[in-house]
C-alpha positions as CSV (number, residue, x, y, z in Angstrom):
1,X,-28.4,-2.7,-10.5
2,X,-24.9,-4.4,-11.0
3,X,-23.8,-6.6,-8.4
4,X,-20.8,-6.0,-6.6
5,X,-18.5,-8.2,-8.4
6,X,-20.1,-7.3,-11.8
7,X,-19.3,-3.8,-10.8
8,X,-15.5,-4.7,-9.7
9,X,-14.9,-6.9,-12.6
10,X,-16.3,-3.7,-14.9
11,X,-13.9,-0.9,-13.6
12,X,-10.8,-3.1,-13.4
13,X,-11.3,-4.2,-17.6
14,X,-11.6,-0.9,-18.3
15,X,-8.7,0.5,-16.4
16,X,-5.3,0.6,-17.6
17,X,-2.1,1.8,-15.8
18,X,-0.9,5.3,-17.3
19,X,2.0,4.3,-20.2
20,X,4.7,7.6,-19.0
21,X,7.3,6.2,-16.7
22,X,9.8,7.9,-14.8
23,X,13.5,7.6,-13.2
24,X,13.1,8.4,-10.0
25,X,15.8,8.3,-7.3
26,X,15.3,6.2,-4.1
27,X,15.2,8.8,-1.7
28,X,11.6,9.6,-3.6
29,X,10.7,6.5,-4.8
30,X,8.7,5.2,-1.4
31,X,5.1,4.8,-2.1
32,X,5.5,5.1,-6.1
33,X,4.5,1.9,-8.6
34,X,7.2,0.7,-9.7
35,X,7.1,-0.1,-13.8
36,X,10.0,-2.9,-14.5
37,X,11.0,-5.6,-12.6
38,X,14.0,-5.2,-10.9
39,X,17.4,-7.3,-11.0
40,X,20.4,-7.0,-8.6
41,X,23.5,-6.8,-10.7
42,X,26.0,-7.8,-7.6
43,X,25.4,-10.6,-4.9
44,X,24.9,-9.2,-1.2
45,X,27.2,-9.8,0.7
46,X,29.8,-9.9,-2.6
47,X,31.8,-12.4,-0.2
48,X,31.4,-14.1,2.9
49,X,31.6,-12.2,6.2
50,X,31.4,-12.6,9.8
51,X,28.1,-12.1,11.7
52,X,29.6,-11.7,14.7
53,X,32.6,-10.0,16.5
54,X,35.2,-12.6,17.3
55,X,38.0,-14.8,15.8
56,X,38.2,-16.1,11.9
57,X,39.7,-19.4,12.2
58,X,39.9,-22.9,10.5
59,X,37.5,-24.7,12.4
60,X,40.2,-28.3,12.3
61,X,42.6,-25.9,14.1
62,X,40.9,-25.8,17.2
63,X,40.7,-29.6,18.4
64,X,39.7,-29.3,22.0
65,X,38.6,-26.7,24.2
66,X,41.5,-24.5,25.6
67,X,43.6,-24.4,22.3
68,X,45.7,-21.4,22.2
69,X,45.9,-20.0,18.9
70,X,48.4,-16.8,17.5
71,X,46.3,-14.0,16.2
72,X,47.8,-13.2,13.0
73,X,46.0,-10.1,11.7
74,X,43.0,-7.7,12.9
75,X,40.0,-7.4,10.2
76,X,37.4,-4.2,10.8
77,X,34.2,-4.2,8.2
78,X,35.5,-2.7,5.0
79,X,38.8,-4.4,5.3
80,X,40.4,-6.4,2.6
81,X,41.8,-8.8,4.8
82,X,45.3,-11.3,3.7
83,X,44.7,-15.0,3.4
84,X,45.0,-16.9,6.8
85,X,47.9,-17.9,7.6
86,X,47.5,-21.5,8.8
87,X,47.3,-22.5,12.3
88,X,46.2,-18.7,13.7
89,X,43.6,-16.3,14.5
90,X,42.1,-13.3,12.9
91,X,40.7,-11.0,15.0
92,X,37.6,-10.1,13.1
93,X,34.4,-7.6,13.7
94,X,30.7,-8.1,12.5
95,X,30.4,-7.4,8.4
96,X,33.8,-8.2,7.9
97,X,34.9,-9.7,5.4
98,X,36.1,-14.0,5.9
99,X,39.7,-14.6,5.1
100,X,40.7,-17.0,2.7
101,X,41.6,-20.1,4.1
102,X,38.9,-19.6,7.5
103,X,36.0,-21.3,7.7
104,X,34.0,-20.5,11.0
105,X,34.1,-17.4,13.5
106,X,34.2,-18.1,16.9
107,X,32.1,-15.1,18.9
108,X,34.4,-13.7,21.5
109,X,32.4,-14.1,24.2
110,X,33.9,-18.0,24.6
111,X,37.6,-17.0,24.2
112,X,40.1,-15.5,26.0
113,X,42.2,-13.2,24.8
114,X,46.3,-13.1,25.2
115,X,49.0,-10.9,24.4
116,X,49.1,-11.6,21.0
117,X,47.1,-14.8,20.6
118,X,43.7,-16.3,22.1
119,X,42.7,-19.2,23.8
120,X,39.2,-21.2,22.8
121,X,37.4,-22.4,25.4
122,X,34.7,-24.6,22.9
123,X,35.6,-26.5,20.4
124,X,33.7,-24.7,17.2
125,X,31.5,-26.1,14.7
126,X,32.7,-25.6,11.2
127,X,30.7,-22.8,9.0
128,X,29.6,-20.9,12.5
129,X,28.4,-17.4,12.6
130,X,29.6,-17.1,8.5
131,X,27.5,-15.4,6.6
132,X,28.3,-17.1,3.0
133,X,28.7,-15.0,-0.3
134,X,25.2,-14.3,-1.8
135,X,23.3,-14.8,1.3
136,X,20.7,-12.5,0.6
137,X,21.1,-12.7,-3.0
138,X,23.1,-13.2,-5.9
139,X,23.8,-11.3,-9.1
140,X,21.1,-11.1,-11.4
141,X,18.4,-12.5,-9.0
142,X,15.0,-10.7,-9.4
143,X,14.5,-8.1,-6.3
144,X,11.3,-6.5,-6.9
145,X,7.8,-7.3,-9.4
146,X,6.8,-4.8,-11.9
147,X,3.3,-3.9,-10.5
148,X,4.0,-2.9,-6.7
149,X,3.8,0.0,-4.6
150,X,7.7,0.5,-3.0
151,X,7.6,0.6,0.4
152,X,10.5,1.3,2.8
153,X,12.1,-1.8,2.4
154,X,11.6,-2.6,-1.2
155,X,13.8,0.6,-1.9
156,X,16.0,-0.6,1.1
157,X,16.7,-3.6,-0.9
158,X,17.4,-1.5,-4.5
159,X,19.5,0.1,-2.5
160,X,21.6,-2.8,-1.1
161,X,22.0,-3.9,-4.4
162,X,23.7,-0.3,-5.7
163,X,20.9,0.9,-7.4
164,X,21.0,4.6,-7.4
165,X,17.2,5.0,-9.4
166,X,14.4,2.9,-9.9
167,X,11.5,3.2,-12.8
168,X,8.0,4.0,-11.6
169,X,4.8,4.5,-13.4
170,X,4.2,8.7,-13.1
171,X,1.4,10.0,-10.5
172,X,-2.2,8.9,-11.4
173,X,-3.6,12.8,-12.2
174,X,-7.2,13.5,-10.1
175,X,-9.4,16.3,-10.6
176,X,-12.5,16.6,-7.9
177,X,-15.4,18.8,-7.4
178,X,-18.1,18.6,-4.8
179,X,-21.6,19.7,-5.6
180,X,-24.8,21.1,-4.1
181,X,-26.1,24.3,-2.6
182,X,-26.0,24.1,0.8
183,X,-22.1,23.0,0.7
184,X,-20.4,25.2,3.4
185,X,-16.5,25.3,4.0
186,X,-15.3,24.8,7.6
187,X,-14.4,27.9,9.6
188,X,-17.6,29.8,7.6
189,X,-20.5,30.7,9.1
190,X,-23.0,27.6,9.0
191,X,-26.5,28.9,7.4
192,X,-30.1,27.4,7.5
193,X,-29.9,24.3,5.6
194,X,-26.1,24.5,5.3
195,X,-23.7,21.6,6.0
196,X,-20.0,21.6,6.1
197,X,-17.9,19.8,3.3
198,X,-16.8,17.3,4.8
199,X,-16.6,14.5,1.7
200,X,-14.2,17.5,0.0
201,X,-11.4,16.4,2.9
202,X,-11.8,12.8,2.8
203,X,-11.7,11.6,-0.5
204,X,-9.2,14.7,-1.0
205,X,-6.9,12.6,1.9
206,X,-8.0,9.4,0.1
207,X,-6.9,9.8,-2.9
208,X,-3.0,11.6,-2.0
209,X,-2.8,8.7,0.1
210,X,-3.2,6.7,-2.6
211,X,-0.4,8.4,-4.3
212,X,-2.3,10.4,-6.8
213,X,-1.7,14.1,-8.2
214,X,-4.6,16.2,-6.5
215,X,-6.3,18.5,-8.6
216,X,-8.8,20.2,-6.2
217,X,-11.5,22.3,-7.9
218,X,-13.8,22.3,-5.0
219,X,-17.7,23.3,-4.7
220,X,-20.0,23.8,-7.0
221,X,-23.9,24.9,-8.0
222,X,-26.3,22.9,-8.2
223,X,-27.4,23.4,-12.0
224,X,-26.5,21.8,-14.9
225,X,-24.3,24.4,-17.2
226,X,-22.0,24.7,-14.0
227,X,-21.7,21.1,-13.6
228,X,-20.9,20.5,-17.2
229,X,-18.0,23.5,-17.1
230,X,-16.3,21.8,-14.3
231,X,-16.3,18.8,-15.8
232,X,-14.7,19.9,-18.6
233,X,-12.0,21.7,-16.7
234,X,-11.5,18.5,-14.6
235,X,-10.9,16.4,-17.5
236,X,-8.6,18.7,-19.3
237,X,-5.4,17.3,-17.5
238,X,-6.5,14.6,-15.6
239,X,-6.6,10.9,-15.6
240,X,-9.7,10.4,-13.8
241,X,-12.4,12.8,-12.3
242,X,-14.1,12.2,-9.0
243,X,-17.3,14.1,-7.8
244,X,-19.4,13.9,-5.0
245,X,-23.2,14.8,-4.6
246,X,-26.0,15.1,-7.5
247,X,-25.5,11.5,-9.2
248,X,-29.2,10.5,-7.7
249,X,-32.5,11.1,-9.9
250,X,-33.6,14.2,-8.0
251,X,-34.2,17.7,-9.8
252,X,-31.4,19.5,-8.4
253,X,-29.3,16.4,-9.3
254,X,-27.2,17.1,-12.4
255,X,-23.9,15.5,-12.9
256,X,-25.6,12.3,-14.5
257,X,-27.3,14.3,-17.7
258,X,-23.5,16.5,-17.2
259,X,-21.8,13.4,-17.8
260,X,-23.9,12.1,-20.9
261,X,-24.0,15.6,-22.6
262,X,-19.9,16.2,-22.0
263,X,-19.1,12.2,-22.4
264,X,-20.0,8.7,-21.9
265,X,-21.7,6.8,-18.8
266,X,-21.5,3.1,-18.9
267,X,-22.8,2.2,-15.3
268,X,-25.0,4.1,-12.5
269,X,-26.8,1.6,-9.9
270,X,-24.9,-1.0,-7.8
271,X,-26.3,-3.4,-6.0
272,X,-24.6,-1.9,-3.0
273,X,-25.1,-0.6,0.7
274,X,-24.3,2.3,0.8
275,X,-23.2,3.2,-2.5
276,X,-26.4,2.8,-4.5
277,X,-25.6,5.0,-6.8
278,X,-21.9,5.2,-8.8
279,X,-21.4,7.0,-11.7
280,X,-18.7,5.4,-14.3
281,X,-18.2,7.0,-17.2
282,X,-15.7,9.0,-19.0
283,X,-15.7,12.5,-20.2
284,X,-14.5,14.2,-23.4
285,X,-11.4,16.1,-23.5
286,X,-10.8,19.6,-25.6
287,X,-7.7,18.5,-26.9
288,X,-8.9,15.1,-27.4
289,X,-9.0,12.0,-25.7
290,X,-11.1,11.0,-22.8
291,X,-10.6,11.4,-18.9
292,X,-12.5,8.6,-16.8
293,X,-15.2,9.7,-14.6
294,X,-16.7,8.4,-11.2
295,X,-19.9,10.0,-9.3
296,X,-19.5,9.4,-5.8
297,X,-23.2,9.8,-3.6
298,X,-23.0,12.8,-1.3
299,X,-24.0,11.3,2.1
300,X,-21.0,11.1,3.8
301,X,-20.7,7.8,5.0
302,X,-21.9,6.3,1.2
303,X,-19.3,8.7,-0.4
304,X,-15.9,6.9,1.8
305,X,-17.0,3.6,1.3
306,X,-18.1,3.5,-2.1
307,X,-14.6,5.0,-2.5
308,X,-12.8,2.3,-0.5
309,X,-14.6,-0.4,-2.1
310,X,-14.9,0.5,-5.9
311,X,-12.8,3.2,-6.4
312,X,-9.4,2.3,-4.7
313,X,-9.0,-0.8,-6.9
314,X,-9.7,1.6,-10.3
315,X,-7.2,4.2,-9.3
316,X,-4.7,1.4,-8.4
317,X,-5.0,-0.2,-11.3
318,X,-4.8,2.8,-13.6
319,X,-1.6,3.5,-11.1
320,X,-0.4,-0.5,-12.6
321,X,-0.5,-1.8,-9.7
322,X,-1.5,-5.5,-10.2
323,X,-3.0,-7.2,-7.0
324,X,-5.7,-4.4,-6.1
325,X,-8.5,-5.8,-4.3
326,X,-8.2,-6.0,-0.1
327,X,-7.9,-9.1,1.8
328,X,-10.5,-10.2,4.4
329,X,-10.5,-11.8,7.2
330,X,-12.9,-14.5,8.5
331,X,-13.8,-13.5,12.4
332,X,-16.2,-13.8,14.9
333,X,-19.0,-11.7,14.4
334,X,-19.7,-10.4,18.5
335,X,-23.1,-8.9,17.4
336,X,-26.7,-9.6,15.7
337,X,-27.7,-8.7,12.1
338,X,-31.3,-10.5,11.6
339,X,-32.3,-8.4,9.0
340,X,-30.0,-7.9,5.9
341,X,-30.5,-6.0,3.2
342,X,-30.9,-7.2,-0.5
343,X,-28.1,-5.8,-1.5
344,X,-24.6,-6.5,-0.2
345,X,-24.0,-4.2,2.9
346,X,-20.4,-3.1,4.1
347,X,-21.3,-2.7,7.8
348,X,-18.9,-0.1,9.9
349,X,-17.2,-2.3,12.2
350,X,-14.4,-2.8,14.9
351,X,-12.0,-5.6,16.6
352,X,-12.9,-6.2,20.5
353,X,-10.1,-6.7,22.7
354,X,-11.9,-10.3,22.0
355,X,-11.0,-10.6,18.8
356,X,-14.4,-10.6,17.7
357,X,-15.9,-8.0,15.3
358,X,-18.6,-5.3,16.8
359,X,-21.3,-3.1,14.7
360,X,-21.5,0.4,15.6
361,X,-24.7,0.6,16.4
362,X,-26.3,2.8,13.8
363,X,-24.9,2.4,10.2
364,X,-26.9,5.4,8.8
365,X,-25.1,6.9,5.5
366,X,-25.1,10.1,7.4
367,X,-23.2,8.9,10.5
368,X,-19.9,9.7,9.8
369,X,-18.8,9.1,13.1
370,X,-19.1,5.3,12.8
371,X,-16.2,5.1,10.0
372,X,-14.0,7.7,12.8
373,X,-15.1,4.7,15.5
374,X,-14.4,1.9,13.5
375,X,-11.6,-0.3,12.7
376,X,-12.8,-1.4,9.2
377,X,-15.5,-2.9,7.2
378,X,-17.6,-6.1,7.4
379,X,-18.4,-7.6,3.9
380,X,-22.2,-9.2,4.5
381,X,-23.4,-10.7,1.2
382,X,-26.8,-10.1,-0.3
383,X,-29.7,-11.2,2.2
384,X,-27.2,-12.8,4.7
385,X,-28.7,-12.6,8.4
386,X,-25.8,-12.8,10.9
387,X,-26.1,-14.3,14.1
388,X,-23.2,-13.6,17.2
389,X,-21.0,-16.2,16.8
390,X,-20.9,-16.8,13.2
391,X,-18.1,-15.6,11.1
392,X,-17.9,-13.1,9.4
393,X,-15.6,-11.3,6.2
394,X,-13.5,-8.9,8.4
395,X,-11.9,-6.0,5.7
396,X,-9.2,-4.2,8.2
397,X,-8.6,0.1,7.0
398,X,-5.7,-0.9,6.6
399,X,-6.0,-2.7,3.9
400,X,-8.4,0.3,2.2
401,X,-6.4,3.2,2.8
402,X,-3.4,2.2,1.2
């Protein structure tokens, strides 16, 4: 069995990010990878402006407090104001723009305005409430990394900077199928020995979350010639294929010899609870080429996390996305565990209003309502017995699920 890291460190060499890139315009580009670093080609702000709504002044005009000053001009944002004329007032408004020949705004709220002029009751400290040109940044300053999935404010920030587009890496194309017998869709009638498919909605949500092209080919029988067709129709467009169900070493489990007759499989067994067995591999295409392929187990629980932990980081890498595994953090564990397992164990887990992490109290593979309860996963290494009060690797959903 490959360890966890051996298994990590196997899927993200093979994985590269797809090469077609499009031009997409913001207004779609949240949640795509973007392909190119980024540059501003203008400075934000282009000149200095006023934070606050008040008077541009020159600060040395104003040498004690109650200096009565002529207003001279009125500046709204957008303006293009004249230069100051020396030894007056311009009433100015937040994101306007600084005249020439001001060097400080004085907020309103310690003046007092005339008819015609305005009288400063503090004595203002040059460069006040300026916001200088290039604050934010200046032309040809790098705004965004090649490698990262735009979120609301990365394409907020393109579009500060006037850009109308921005390159991304195209959709990462997934084909899935489910298989076994007693496979049952909700709403049907539930028969002896039937079970709903509930693995076919999960990873389904998992992967479109990611940000992957869905191709769902749903359930299918447990025998081998049926498992080899859909794997060739899976492959036939797709990136990557995903199953669920039949990659164990029982009779009616096929997609392993499926795989080997229709492709390649380079690793089965991970030293991993649950998860034990993962299927990597690829599979032939018609027209040439190969699709990768991962075997997810079928027990409910085993099929999510295995996804979470080993295949998130392959689909985000093949999406050329750079930083890809999740961040832990190191917490109180609020529970016991005094007898590990030999392989490493990703336990279901949740914060207390402590602050501590709690087990749900059966981690069966079956129990699919512990991943519903929890708030994420605790990463217990191989053999480690945990006692309350120690700490523990804390992995948050939201750093899996995204």
């Amino acid at each position: 069995m490959l360890s966890y890291e051996e298994a990590i460190d196997k899927l993200l060499s093979a994985a590269k990010p797809v090469e077609e890139i499009r031009h997409v315009p913001l207004n779609a580009a949240s949640g795509r990878v973007l392909a190119a670093a980024v540059q501003s080609t203008i400075s934000v702000p282009p000149s200095a402006m006023s934070a606050m709504d008040g008077y541009a002044v020159h600060a040395a005009d104003i040498p004690a407090a109650g200096t009565s000053l002529p207003v001279s001009q009125r500046i709204p944002a957008g303006a293009s104001p004249n230069p100051l004329q020396p030894g007056t007032a311009a009433r100015i408004f937040t994101g306007a723009p600084i005249p020439e020949g001001a060097d400080t705004v004085v907020m309103q709220e310690v003046t007092t305005a005339g008819e015609g002029s305005v009288v400063f009751n503090e004595v203002p400290v040059a460069g006040t409430f300026v916001r200088p040109l290039g604050e934010d940044f200046l032309a040809g300053a790098d705004l965004l990394s090649a490698g990262i999935r735009l979120r609301p404010q990365d394409v907020a920030l393109a579009a500060a900077a006037g850009l109308p587009q921005l390159p991304v890496f195209r959709r990462v194309r997934v084909g899935v199928f489910f298989t076994g017998d007693e496979l049952v869709q909700p709403g049907e009638p539930l028969p002896p020995g039937g079970i709903y498919n509930s693995n076919r909605y999960a990873l389904c949500a998992l992967l479109e979350g990611l940000g992957c092209e869905v191709r769902d080919l749903g359930a299918v029988p447990d025998n081998f010639e049926a498992t080899r067709d859909a794997l060739r129709r899976a492959a036939a467009d797709n990136d990557l294929v995903v199953t669920s169900g039949g990659v164990s070493v029982g009779e009616e489990d096929h997609v392993k010899p499926a795989v080997e007759a229709e492709g390649q499989l380079q690793m089965w067994k991970l030293a991993a609870k649950p998860g034990k067995p993962l299927a990597f591999g690829t599979v032939r295409r018609a027209e040439g080429g190969d699709s990768w392929f991962i075997g997810l187990p079928g027990h409910p629980v085993s099929s999510i996390v295995t996804f979470l932990i080993f295949v998130r980081p392959f689909v985000l890498r093949l999406q050329g996305i750079a930083d890809v595994l999740p961040r832990a953090l190191n917490l109180t564990a609020d529970y016991d565990w005094p007898k590990p397992d030999a392989r490493r164990e990703f336990l279901r887990a949740r914060l207390s209003e402590r602050g501590t992490v709690e087990l749900f109290p059966n981690q069966g593979p079956g129990v699919l309502s512990s991943l519903a309860w929890g708030t994420g996963l605790v990463d217990n290494p191989p053999k480690q017995a945990v006692r309350r009060g120690d700490l523990v690797r804390f992995i948050p959903f939201s750093e899996l699920l995204s």
